[in-house]
N, CA, C and O of each residue as an XYZ file, in Angstrom:
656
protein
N      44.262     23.962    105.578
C      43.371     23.182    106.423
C      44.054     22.939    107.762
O      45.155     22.388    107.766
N      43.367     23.380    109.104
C      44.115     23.130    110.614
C      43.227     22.628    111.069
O      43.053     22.998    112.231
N      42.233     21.631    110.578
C      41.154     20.773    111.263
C      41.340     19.514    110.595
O      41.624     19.559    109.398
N      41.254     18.660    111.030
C      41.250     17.089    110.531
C      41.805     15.749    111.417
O      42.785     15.762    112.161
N      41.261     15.035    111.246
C      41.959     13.561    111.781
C      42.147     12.874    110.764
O      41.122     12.612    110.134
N      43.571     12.286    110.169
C      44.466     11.672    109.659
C      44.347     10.343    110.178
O      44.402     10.074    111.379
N      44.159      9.394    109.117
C      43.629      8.176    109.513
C      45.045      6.839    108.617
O      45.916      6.988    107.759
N      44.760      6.157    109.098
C      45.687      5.028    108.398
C      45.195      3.463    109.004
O      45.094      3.200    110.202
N      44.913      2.487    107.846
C      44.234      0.904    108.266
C      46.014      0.050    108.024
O      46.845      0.843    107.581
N      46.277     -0.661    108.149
C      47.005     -1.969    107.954
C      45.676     -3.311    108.195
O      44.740     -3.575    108.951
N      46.554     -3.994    106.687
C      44.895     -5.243    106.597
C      45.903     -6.573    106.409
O      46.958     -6.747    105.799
N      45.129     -7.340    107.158
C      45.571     -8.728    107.522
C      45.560     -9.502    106.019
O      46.507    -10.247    105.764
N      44.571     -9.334    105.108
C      44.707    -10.242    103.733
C      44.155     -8.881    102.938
O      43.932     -7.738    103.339
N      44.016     -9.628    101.399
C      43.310     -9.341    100.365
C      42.186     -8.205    101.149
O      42.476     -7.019    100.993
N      41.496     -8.377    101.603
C      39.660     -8.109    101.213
C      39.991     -6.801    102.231
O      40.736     -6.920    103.204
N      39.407     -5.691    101.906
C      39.456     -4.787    102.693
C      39.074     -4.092    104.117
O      39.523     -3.098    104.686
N      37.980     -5.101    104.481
C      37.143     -5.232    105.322
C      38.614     -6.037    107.037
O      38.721     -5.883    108.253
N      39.308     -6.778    105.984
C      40.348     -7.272    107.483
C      41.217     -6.156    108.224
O      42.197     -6.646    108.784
N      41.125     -5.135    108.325
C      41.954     -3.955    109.453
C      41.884     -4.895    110.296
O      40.987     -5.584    110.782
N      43.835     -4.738    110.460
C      44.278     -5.459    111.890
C      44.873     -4.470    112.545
O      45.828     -4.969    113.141
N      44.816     -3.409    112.733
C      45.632     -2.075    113.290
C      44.849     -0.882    112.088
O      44.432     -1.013    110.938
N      44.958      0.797    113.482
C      44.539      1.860    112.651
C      45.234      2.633    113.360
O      45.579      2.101    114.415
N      45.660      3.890    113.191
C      46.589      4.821    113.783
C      45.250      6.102    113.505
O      44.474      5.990    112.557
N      45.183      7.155    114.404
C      44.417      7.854    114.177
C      44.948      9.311    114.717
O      44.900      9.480    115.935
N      45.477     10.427    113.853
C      46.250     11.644    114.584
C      44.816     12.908    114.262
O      44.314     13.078    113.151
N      44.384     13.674    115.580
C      43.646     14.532    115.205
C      44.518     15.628    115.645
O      45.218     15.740    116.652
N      44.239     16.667    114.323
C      45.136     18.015    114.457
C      43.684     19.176    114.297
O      42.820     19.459    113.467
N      43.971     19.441    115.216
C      43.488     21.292    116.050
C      43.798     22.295    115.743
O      44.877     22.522    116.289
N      43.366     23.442    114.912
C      44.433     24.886    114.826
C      45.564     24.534    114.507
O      46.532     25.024    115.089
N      45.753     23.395    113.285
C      47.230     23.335    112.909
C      48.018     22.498    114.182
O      49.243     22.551    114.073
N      47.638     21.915    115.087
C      48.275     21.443    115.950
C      47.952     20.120    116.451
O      46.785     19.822    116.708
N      48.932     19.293    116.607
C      48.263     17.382    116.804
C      48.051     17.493    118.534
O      48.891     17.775    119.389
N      46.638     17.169    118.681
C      46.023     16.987    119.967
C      45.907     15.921    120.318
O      46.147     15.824    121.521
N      45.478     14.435    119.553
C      45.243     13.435    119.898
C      46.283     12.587    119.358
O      47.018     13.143    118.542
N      46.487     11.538    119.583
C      46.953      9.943    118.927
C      45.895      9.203    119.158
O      45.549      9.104    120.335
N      45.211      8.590    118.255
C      45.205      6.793    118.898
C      45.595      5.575    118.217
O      45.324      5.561    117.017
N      46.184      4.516    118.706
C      46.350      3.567    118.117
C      45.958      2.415    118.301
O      46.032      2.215    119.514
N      45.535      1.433    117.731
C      45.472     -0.097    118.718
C      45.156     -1.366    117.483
O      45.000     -1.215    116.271
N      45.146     -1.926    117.847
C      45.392     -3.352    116.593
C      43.637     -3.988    116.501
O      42.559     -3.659    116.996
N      43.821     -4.383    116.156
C      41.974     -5.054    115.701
C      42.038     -6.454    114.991
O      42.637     -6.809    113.977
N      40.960     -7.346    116.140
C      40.726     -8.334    115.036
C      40.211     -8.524    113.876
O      39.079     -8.180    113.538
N      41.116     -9.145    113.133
C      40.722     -9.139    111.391
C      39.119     -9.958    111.690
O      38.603    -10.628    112.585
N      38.784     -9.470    110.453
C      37.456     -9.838    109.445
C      38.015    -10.028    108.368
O      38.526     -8.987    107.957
N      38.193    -11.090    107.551
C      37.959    -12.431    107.776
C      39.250    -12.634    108.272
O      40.281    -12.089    107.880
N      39.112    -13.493    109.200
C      40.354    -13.637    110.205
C      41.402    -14.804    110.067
O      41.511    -15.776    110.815
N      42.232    -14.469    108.832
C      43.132    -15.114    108.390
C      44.245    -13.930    107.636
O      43.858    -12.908    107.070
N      46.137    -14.485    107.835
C      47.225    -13.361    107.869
C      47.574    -13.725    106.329
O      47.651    -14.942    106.161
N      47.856    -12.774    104.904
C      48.332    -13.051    103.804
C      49.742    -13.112    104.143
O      49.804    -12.619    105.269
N      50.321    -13.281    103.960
C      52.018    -13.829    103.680
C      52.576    -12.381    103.252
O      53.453    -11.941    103.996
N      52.213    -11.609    102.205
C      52.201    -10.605    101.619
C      51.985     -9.439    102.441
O      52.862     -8.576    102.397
N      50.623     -9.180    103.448
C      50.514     -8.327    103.708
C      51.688     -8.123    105.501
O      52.189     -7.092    105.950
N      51.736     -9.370    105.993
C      52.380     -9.403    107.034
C      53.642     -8.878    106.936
O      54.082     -8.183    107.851
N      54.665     -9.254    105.370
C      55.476     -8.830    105.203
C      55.898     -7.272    105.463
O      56.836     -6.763    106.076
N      54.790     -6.737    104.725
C      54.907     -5.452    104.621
C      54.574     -4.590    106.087
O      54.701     -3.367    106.048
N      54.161     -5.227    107.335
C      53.559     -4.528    108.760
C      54.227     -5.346    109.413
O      55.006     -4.899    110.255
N      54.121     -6.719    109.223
C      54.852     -7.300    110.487
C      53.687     -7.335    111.431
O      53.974     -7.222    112.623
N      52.120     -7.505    111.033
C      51.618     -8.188    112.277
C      51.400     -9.825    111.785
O      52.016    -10.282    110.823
N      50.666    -10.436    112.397
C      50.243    -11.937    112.585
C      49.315    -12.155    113.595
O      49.149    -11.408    114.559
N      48.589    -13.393    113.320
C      47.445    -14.069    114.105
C      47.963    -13.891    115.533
O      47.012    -13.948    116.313
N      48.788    -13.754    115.971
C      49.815    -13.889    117.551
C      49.231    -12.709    118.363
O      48.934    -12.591    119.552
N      49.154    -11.608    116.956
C      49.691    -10.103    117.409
C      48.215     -9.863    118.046
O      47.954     -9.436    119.171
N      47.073    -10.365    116.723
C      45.958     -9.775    117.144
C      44.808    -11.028    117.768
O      43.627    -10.741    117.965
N      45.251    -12.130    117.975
C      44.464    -12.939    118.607
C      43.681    -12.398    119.420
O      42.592    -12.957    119.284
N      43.612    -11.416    120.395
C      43.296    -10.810    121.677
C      42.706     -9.695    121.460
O      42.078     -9.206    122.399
N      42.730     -9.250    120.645
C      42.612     -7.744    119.727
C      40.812     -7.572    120.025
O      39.956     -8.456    120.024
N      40.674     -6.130    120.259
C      39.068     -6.189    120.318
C      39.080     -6.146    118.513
O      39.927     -6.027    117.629
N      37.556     -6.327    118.614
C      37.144     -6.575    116.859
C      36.644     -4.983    116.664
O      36.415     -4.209    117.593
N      36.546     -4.723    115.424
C      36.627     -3.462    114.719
C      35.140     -2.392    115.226
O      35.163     -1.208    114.887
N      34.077     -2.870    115.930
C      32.885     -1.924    116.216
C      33.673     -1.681    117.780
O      33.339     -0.569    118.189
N      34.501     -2.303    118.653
C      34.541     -1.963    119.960
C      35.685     -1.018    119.381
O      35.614     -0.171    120.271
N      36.637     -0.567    118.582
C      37.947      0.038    118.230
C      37.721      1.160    118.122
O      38.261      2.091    118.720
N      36.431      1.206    116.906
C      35.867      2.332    116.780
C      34.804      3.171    117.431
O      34.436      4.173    116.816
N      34.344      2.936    118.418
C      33.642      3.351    119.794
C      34.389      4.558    120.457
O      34.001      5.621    120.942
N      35.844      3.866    120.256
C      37.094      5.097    121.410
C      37.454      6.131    119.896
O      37.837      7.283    120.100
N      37.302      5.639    118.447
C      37.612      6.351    117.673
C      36.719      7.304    117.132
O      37.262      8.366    116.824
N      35.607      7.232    116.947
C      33.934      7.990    116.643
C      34.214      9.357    117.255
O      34.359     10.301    116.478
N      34.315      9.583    118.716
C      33.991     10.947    119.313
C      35.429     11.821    119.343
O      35.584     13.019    119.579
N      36.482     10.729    118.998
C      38.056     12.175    118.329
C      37.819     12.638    117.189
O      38.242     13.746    116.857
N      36.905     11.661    116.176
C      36.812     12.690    114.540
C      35.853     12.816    114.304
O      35.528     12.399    113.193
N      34.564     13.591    115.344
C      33.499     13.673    115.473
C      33.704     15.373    114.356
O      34.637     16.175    114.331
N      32.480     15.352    113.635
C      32.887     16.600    112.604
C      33.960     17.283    111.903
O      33.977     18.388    111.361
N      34.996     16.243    112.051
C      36.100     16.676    111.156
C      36.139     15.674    109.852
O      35.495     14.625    109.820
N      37.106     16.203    108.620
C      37.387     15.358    107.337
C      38.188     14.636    107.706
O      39.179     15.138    108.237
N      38.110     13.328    107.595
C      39.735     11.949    107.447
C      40.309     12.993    106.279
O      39.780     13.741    105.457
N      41.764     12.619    106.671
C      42.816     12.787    105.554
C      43.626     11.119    105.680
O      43.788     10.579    106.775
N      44.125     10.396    104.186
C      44.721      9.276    104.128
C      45.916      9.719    103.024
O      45.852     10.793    102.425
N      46.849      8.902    102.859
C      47.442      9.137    102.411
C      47.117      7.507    100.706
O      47.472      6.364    100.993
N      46.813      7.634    100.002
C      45.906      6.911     99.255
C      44.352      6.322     99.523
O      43.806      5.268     99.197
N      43.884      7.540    100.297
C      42.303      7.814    100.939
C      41.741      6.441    100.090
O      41.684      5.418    100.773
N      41.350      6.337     98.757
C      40.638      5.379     98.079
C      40.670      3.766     99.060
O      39.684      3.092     99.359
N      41.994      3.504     99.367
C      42.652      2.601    100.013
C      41.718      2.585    101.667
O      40.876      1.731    101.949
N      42.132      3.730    102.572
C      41.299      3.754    103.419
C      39.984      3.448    103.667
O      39.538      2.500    104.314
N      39.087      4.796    102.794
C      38.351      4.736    103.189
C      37.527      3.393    102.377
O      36.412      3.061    102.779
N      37.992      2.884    101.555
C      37.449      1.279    101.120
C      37.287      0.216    102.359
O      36.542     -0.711    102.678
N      38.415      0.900    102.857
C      38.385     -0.269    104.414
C      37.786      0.085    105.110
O      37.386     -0.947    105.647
N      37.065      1.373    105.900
C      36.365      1.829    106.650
C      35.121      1.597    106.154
O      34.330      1.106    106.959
N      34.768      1.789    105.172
C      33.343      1.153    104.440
C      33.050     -0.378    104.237
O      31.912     -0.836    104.335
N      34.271     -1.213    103.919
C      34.037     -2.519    103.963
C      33.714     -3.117    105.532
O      32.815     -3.894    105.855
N      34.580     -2.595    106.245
C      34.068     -3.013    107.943
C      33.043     -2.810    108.479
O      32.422     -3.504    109.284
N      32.734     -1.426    107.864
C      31.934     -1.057    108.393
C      30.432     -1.836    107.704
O      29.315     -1.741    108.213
N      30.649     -2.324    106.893
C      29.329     -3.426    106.105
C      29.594     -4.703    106.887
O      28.624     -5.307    107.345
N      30.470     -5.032    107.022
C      30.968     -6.337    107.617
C      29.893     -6.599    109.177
O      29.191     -7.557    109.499
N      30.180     -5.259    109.883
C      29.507     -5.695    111.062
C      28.371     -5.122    111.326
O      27.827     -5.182    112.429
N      27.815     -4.382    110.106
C      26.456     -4.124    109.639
C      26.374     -2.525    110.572
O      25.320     -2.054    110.999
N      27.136     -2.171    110.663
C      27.044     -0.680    111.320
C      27.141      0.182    110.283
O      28.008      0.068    109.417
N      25.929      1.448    110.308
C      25.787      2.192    109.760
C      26.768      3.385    109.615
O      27.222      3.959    110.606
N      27.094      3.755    108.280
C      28.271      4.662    107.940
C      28.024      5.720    107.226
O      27.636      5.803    106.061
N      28.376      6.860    108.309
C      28.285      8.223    108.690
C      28.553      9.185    107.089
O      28.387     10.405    107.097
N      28.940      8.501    105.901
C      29.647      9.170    105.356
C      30.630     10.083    105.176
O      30.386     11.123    104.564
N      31.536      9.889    105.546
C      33.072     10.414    106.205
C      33.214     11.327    104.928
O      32.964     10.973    103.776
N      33.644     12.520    105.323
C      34.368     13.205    103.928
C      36.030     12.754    104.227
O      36.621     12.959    105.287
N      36.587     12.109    103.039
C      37.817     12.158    102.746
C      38.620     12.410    102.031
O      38.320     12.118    100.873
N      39.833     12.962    102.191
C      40.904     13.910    101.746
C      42.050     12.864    101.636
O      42.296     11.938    102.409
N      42.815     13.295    100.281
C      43.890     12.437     99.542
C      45.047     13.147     99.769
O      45.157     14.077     98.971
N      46.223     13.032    100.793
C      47.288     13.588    100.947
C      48.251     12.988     99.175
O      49.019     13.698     98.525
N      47.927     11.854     98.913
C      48.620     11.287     97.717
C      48.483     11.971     96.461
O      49.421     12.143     95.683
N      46.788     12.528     96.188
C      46.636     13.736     94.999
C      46.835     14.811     94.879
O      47.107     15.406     93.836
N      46.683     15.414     96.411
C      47.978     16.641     97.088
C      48.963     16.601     96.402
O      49.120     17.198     95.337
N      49.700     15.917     96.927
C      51.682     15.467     96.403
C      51.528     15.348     94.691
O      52.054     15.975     93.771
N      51.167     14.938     94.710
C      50.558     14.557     92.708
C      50.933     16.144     92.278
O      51.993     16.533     91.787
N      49.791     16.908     92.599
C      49.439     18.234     92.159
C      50.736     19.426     92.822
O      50.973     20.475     92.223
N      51.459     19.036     94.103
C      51.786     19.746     94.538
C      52.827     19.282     93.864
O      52.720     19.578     92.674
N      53.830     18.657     94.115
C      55.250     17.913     93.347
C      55.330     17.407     92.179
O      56.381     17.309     91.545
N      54.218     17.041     91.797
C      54.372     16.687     90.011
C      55.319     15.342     89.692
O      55.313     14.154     90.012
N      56.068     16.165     88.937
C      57.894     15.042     88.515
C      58.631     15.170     89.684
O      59.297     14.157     89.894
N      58.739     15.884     90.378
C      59.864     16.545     91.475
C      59.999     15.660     91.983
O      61.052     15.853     92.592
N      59.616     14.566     92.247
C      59.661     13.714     93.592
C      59.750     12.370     92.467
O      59.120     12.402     91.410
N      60.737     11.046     92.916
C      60.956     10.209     92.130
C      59.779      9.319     92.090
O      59.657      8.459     91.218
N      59.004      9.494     92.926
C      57.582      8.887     93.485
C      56.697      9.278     94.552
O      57.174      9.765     95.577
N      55.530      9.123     94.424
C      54.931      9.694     95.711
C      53.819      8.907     96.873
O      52.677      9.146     97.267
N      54.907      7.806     97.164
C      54.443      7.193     98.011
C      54.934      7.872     99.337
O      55.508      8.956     99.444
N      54.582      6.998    100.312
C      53.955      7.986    102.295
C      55.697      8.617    102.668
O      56.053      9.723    103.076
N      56.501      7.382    102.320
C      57.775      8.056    102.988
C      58.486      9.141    102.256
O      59.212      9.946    102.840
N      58.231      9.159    100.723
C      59.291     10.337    100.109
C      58.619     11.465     99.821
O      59.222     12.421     99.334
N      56.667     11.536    100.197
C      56.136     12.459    100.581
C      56.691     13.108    101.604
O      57.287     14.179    101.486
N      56.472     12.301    102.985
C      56.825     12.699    104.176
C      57.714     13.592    104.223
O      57.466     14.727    104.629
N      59.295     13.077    103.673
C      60.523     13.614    103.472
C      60.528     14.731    102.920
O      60.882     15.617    103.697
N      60.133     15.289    101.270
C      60.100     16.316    100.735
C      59.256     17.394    102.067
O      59.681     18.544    102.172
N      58.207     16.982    102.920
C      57.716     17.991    103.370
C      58.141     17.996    105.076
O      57.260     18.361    105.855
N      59.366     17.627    105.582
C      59.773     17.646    106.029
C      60.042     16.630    107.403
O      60.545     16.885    108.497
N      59.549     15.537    106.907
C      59.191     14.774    108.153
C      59.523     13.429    107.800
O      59.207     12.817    106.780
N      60.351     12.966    108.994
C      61.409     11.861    109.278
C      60.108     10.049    109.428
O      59.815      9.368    110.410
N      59.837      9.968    108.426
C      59.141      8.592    108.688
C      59.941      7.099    109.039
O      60.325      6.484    108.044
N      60.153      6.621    110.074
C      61.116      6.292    110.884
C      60.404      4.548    110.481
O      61.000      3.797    109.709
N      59.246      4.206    111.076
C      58.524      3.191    111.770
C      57.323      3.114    110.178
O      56.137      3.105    110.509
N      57.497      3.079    109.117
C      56.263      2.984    107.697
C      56.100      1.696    107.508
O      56.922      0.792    107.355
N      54.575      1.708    107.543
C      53.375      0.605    107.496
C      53.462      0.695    109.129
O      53.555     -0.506    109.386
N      53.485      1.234    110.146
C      52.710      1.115    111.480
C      51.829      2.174    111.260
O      52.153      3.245    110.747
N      50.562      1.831    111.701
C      49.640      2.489    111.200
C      49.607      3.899    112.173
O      49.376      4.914    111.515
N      49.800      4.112    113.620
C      49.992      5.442    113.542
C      51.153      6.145    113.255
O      51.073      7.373    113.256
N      52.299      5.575    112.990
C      53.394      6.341    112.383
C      52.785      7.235    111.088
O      52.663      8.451    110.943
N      52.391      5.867    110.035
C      52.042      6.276    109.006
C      50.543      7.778    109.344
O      50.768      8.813    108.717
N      49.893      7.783    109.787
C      49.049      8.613    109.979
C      49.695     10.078    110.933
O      49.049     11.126    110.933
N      50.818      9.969    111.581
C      51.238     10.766    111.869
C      52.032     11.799    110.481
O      51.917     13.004    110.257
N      52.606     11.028    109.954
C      53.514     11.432    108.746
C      52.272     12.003    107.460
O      52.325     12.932    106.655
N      51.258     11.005    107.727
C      50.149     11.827    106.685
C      49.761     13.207    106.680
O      49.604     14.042    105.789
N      49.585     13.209    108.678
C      48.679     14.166    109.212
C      49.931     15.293    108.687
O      49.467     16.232    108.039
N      51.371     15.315    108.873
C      52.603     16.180    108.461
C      52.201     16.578    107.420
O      51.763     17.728    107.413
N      52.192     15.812    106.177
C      51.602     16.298    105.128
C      50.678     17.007    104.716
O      50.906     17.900    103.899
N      49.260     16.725    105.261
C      48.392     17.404    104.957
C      48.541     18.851    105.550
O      47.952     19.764    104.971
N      49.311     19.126    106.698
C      49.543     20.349    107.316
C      50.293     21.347    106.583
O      50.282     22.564    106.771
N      50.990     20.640    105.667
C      52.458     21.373    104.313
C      51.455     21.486    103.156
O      51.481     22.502    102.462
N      50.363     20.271    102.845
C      49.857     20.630    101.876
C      48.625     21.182    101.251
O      48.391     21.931    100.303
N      47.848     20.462    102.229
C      46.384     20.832    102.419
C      45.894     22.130    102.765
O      44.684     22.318    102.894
């Protein structure tokens, strides 16, 4: 596969619908053409303790933040006819569907692709686990910056290029 945009949410609490940041890499003929990144105000707009830990944003980060229909306006026409790839897609695209109910905007039905059932099928036992960074690694790519959401979508988009 040399067509796709590689997607990744970070969520402010529990409920899936809060994306406070999305990283978005579209790859061309096997080749990354775009980035985008930018932070988003949560829905419902309160920080878990738990999830901050793991990203390191907070109410601070995204106070200012446009909310999730203006984010996705600049994001719509980069993955216009291509498949999302996620790296635990279920995870994603739960959040892209919950927001997308949240602010009552109609959803396109995205086809999405599991870099995580890839690695499953492709590595098996081989790998001590197959979460984003020791994916990354086995297929050759240095995940530096994991849980920033376009790092992480950069390192996906790596993957899906080795595996997909």
């Amino acid at each position: 596969m040399t067509n796709f945009a590689a997607i990744d949410f970070e969520t402010a609490n529990e409920c899936p619908s809060s994306v406070c940041s999305v990283g978005v890499v579209v790859v061309r003929d096997g080749e990354v053409v775009d980035r985008f990144y930018s932070l988003i105000h949560p829905e419902p707009e309160y920080y878990q303790w738990f999830c901050q830990r793991v990203h390191g944003l907070s109410e601070e980060d995204t106070d200012d933040a446009p909310v999730f229909p203006y984010v996705w306006e600049q994001i719509e026409p980069l993955i216009e006819g291509l498949p999302l790839v996620a790296h635990n897609a279920c995870f994603d695209e739960g959040c892209l569907k919950a927001v997308f109910r949240v602010y009552q905007m109609d959803y396109p039905d995205y086809i999405f692709l599991d870099t995580l059932s890839a690695s499953r099928r492709h590595y098996g036992r081989r790998l001590p686990n197959h979460q984003l960074q020791t994916v990354a690694a086995a297929c050759g790519y240095d995940l530096t910056r994991h849980h920033h959401a376009l790092a992480d979508a950069e390192a996906c988009a790596a993957i899906a290029l080795e595996l997909l």
